[in-house]
C-alpha positions as CSV (number, residue, x, y, z in Angstrom):
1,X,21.4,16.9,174.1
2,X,19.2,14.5,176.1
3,X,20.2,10.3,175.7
4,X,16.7,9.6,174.2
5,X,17.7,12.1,170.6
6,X,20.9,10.0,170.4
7,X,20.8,8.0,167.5
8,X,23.3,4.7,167.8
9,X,25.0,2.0,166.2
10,X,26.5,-1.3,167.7
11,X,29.1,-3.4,166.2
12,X,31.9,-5.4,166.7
13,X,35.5,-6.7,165.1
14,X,34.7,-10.5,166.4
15,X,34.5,-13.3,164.7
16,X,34.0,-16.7,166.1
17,X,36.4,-18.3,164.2
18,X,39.5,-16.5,165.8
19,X,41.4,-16.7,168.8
20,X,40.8,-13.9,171.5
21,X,44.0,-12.2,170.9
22,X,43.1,-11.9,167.1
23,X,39.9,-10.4,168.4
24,X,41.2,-8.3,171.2
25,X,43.6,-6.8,168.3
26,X,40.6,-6.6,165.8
27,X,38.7,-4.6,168.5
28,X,41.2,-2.3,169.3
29,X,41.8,-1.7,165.4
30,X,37.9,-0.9,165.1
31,X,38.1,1.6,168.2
32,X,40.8,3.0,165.9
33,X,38.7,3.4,162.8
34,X,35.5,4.5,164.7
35,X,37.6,7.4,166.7
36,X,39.3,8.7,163.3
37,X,35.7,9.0,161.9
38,X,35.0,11.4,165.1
39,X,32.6,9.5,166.4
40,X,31.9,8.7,170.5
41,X,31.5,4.6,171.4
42,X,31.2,2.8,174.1
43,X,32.2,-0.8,174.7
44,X,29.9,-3.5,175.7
45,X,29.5,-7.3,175.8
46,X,27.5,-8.7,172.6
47,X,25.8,-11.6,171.4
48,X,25.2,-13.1,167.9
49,X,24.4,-15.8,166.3
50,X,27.3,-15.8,163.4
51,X,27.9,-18.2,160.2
52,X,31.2,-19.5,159.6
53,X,32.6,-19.9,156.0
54,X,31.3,-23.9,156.3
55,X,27.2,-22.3,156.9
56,X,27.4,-23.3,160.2
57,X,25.6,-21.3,162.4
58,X,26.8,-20.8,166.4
59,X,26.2,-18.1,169.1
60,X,29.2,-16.2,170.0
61,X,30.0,-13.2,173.0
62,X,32.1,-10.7,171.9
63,X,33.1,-7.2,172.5
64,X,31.6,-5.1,170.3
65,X,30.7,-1.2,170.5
66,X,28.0,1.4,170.8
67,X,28.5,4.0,168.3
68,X,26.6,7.0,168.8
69,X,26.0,10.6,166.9
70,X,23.2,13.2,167.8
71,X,23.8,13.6,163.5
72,X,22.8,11.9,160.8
73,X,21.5,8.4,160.8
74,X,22.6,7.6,157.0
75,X,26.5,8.7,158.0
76,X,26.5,6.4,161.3
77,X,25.1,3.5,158.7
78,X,27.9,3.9,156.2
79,X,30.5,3.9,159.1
80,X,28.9,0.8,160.5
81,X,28.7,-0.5,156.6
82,X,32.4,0.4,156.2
83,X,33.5,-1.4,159.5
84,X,31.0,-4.7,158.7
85,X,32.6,-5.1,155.3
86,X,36.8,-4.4,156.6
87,X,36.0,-6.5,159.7
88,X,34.1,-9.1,158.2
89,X,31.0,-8.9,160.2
90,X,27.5,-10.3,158.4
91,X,25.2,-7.6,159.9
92,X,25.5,-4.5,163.0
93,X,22.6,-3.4,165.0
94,X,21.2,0.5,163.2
95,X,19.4,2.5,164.8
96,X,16.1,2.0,165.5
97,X,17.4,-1.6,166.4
98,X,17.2,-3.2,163.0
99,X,19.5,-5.8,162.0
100,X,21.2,-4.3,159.1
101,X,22.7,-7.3,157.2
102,X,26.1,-6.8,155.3
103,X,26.6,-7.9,151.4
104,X,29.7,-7.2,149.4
105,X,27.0,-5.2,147.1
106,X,25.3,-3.1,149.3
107,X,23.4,-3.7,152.8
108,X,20.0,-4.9,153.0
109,X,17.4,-4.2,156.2
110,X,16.3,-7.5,158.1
């Protein structure tokens, strides 16, 4: 398998609103979920631009992770889908680099 047929994910637990041990626990619990759904990651440093439950808007760093899969691009979008809504994330980055926005009804492309 060469890198360039990978298809990935990236996500994180984050949220700008907690402290960093709330995150650091979140993260580690999302590590959890993404390894029981067999999938490899790797951990990076991200940056997003997040609304809080007032509308503000802020930029925030956080951990997050690259999920990837040489499989099926519609399975690593549920799994990012699933994690978005249990971690409370507004959007992950799909594959192909689109901003894939999170609503409690479904996910929309941005």
């Amino acid at each position: 398998m060469k890198l360039n047929e990978l298809h990935s994910i990236v996500i994180s637990a984050s949220r700008g609103e907690h402290d960093l041990e709330t995150n650091r626990r979140r993260n580690d619990q999302m590590k959890d979920d993404i390894e029981s759904a067999g999938y490899d990651h790797s951990p990076i440093q991200g940056e997003f631009t997040e609304t809080d439950k007032t509308g503000k808007q802020r930029k925030v760093k956080e951990q997050a992770f690259v999920v990837a899969t040489d499989g099926d691009d519609e399975k690593l979008i549920d799994l990012g889908t699933t994690l978005a809504k249990k971690y409370d994330q507004e959007a992950f980055v799909g594959p192909d680099d689109k901003i894939i926005k999170v609503k409690h009804e479904g996910r929309i492309l941005a």
